[in-house]
C-alpha positions, 0 to 999 in steps of 0.5 A: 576166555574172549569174547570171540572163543565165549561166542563159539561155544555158546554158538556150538551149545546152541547148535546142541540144544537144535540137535535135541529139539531135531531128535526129538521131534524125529523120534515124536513123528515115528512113535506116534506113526507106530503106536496103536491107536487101540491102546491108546483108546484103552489107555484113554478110557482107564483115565489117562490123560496123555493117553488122550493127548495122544488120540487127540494129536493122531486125530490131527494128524495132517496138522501134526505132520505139518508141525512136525516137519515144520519145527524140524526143518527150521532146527535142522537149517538153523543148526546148519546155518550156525555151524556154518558159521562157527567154521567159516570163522575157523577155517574160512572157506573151507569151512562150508565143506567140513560144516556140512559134513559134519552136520550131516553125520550129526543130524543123520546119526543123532538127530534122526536113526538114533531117535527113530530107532527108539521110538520104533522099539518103544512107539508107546512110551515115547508118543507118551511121554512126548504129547504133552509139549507136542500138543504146546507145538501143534498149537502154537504153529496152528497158522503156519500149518494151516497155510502149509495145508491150504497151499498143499491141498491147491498143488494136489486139486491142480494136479487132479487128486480130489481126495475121494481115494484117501483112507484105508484100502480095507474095511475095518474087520480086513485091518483086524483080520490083518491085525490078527494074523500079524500078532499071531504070526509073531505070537502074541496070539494062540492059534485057537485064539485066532481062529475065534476071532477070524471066525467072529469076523467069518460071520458077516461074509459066509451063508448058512449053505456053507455051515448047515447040515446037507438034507442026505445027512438029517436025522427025519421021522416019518410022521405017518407012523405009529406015535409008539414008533415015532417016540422010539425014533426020537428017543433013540436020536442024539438030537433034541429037535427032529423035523417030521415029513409026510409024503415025502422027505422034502414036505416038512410038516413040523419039528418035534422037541424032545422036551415037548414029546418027554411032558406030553407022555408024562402027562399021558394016561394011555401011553405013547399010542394016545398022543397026537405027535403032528399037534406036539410039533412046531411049525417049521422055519424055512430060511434061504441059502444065502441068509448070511450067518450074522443075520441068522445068529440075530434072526435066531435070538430074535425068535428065541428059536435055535433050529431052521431048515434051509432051502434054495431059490426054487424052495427046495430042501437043503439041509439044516442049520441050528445055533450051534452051527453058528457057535461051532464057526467061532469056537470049533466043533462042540460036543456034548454027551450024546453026540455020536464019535466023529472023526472028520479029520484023523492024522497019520504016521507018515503026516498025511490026512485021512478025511471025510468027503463032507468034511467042510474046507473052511474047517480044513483051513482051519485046522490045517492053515491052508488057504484052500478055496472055497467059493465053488465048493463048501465041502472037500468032495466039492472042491475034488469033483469041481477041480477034477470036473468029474465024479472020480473013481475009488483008487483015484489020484488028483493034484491041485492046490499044491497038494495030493488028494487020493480017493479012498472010498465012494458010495455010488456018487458020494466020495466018503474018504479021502488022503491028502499030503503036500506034494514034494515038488512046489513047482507041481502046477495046480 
């Protein structure tokens, strides 16, 4: 063999080790674009250490994108340039045609889609296996990057972008909301799991208003009545906490305890007649309407109380709300074995709804998947009444929101049943 033909090949041998060394770094920028910074940070606290390379590589990341690119192009011109070469002494001029040709199949086939469709199926393994020599490059063209950096950020202050508009568009619990949302849609994530984990994420942007029981369906006791007549109301309850009022519904007095009502007659000589019921009570805590859930969970271990009465900005009584208001948001509806049957939502043969007028929108969402809104209204009678803008008739029919909502029962202003189906036509306007 001649010197000339030992030169082609090395020249050509050369020109495949670049091509490597192109796909490589083709496919390292498109694993450790894809690859969960999550898994990653477990895989780091189980005491992986390239796992720690890899967080440490995404936490550079314009220098590892300076790297990247840099080492890339200067593969990808040097295997051009020599493949030139090569053809030029075979072919003469016409040799720079089928160089270039064949370089572009070459770099576009091997040195780009084949790596990057790999790295894009396994983003994990690859960003792994890769982060050891990359974190080697990273360093070693540190003063190249550096000064690609500098320049960069030079044309972009020239160009008026200061920066203050980079990072994420959403906040943080938005993202694993997203995230959530998207594991589920390609199931890896149950339904139920999800509705937990979205209503965990519910907490910090929804108010006890839109979780409390209203005041027309509180269970009170009167507390001007007989002890005997008060401790059969509250014995005959489902409920462990009842409020007590005087005078009238809305002047609370104080919340009386199953518990504390249940050792006084123990301890009673003369019965229930004997016991002073307003002295067993607590006194009651007010919260306002727009306390938000997170707040009200915290407020709730901080007091070691599990019961608060909720009212508006004028002081007014609204309703209720207890700990397993809050519970129910991330875990669905708890029962226990004194809870009364309730069937908000019952499903019939022909796939419509039947459900009751309280019934919240946010648990209709839920169990429906439907994106119904709820910043005008907590409660489906609410959104009927403010969509229809009016208190609607029994028999009534209205259409909005893509579906159809038929009033079956009312009692005097308060909607108690309603039927819901999708409308056929999804061109029915709202």
């Amino acid at each position: 063999m001649s010197q000339s033909e030992m030169g082609l090949w090395l020249t050509g041998g050369f020109i495949v080790i670049l091509l490597i060394l192109s796909a490589f770094l083709s496919g390292s920028e498109t694993a450790l674009t894809a690859t969960s910074r999550a898994r990653m940070l477990r895989m780091q606290q189980e005491g992986s250490r390239r796992a720690g390379w890899v967080a440490y590589l995404l936490d550079q990341h314009e220098r590892l994108l300076g790297a990247i690119l840099l080492g890339n192009n200067l593969v990808n011109i040097l295997a051009s340039v020599l493949a030139t070469s090569v053809f030029l002494r075979l072919f003469g001029e016409t040799g720079v045609v089928y160089a270039t040709l064949m370089m572009t199949v070459l770099v576009v086939v091997f040195a780009e889609v084949l790596p990057k469709t790999y790295a894009i199926q396994t983003p994990d393994q690859t960003a792994l296996r890769a982060a050891g020599l990359l974190r080697i490059l990273v360093g070693v063209l540190a003063p190249f990057t550096k000064l690609l950096q500098l320049i960069s950020r030079t044309i972009l202050r020239a160009a008026g972008f200061t920066g203050a508009s980079a990072g994420s568009l959403l906040p943080a619990h938005e993202e694993l909301r997203g995230a959530i949302d998207l594991h589920h849609k390609e199931g890896g994530v149950r339904k139920r799991d999800r509705d937990m984990l979205g209503g965990i994420l519910d907490l910090g942007d929804t108010h006890v208003d839109e979780v409390m029981v209203h005041r027309k369906s509180m269970l009170m006791i009167d507390a001007d009545l007989t002890p005997a007549e008060i401790v059969k109301q509250a014995l005959d309850s489902p409920y462990t906490r009842i409020p007590l009022w005087s005078g009238e519904p809305e002047n609370i007095i104080g919340v009386l305890h199953a518990k504390d009502l249940l050792r006084a007659l123990a301890a009673s000589n003369g019965g229930s007649e004997t016991l002073d019921i307003r002295q067993l009570a607590t006194p009651p805590w007010f919260v306002p309407e727009t306390t938000l859930l997170i707040e009200q969970l915290n407020a709730f271990r901080t007091r070691k109380a599990h019961f608060a009465l909720v009212v508006d900005e004028y002081g007014a009584l609204m309703g209720l709300v207890t700990m397993e208001d809050i519970l129910e948001e991330i875990v669905g509806h708890i029962d226990d074995e004194h809870d009364e049957p309730d069937r908000p939502i019952r499903r019939l043969p022909d796939g419509s709804l039947e459900v009751t007028g309280t019934l919240s929108i946010r648990d209709l969402n839920r169990e429906m998947g439907w994106t119904l809104p709820d910043t005008e209204a907590t409660s489906i009678a609410g959104l009927i009444i403010h969509e229809a803008r009016a208190i609607p008739e029994e028999g009534q029919t209205f259409v909005f929101h893509g579906l159809r909502f038929h009033i079956l029962s009312r009692l005097r202003n308060q909607i108690l049943q309603i039927n819901i189906n999708q409308v056929a036509d999804p061109t029915t306007p709202d």
